[in-house]
C-alpha positions as CSV (number, residue, x, y, z in Angstrom):
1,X,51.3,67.9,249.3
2,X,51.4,70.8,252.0
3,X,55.0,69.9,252.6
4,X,55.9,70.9,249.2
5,X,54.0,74.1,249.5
6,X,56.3,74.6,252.2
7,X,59.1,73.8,250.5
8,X,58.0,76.0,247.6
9,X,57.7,78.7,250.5
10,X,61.0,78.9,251.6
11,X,62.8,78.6,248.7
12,X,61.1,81.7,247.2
13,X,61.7,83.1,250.7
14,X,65.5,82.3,250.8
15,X,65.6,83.4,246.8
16,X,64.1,86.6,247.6
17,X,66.2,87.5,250.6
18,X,69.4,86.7,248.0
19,X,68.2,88.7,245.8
20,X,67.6,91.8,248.0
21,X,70.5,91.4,249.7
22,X,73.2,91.3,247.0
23,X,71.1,94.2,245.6
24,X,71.7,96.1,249.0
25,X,75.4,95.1,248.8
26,X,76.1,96.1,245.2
27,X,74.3,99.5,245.9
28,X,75.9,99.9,249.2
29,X,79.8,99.5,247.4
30,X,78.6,102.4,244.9
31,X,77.6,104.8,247.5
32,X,80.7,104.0,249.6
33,X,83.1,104.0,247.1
34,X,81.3,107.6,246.5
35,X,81.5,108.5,249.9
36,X,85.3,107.5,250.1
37,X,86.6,109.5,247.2
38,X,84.2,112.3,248.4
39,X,86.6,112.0,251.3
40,X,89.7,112.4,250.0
41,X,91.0,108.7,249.6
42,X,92.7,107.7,246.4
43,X,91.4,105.1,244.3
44,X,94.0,102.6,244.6
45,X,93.0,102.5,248.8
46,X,89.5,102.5,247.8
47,X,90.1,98.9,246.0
48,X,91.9,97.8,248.8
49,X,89.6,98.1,251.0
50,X,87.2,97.0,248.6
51,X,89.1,94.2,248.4
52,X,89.4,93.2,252.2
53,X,85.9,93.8,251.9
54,X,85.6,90.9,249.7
55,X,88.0,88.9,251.6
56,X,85.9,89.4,254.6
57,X,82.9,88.2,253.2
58,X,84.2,84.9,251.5
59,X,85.8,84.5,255.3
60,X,82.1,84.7,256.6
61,X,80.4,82.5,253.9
62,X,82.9,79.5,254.9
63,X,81.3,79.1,258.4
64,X,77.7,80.3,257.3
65,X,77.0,76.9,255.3
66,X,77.9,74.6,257.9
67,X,75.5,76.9,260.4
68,X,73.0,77.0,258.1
69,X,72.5,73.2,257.8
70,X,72.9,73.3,261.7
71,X,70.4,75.8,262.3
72,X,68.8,76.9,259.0
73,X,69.1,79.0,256.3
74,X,66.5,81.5,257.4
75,X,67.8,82.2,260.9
76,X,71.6,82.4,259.5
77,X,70.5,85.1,256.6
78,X,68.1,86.9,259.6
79,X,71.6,86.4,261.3
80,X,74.1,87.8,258.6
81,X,71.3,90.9,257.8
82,X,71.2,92.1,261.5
83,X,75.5,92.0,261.6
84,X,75.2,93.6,258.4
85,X,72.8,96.7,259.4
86,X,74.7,96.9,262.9
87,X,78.0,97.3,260.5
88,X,76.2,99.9,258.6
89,X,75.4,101.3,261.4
90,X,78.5,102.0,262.7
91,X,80.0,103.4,260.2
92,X,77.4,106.0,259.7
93,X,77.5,107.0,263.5
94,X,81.1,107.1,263.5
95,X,82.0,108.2,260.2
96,X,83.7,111.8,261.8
97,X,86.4,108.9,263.6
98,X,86.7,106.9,260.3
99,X,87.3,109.6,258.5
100,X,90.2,111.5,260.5
């Protein structure tokens, strides 16, 4: 019985952690696809960098499955989150460099 509640648990855990972060994703494409054309970059670069964007991720999902039946689900989206922020940070504190 408890290790169904646990179950339970981390699947509403790991469904919840999707959720927020394609929600962070989706949002964060709007506000740099904003913050590219606010820049001065044409549409047609903006989708193709959207683009290797995309190609990037699907490049990082192929490994992350295997990982997470190696070492969990929880520690590889704890994983992914952390590389994400540390991307997003970046490019905010060296967005004069990007930019130029």
């Amino acid at each position: 019985m408890k290790k169904i509640r646990i179950e339970k648990q981390i699947v509403f855990i790991f469904l919840l952690f999707t959720a927020f972060f394609t929600l962070f994703r989706s949002s964060m494409s709007g506000i740099f696809s904003l913050f590219y054309a606010n820049n001065g970059i044409p549409d047609s670069s903006i989708s193709s960098i959207k683009s290797f964007q995309s190609i990037g991720i699907l490049i990082g999902l192929l490994p992350s499955g295997y990982l997470s039946d190696k070492v969990g689900r929880l520690k590889v989206l704890n994983l992914s989150a952390l590389i994400i922020s540390c991307s997003f940070i970046l490019l905010i504190l060296f967005r004069n460099i990007i930019s130029s």
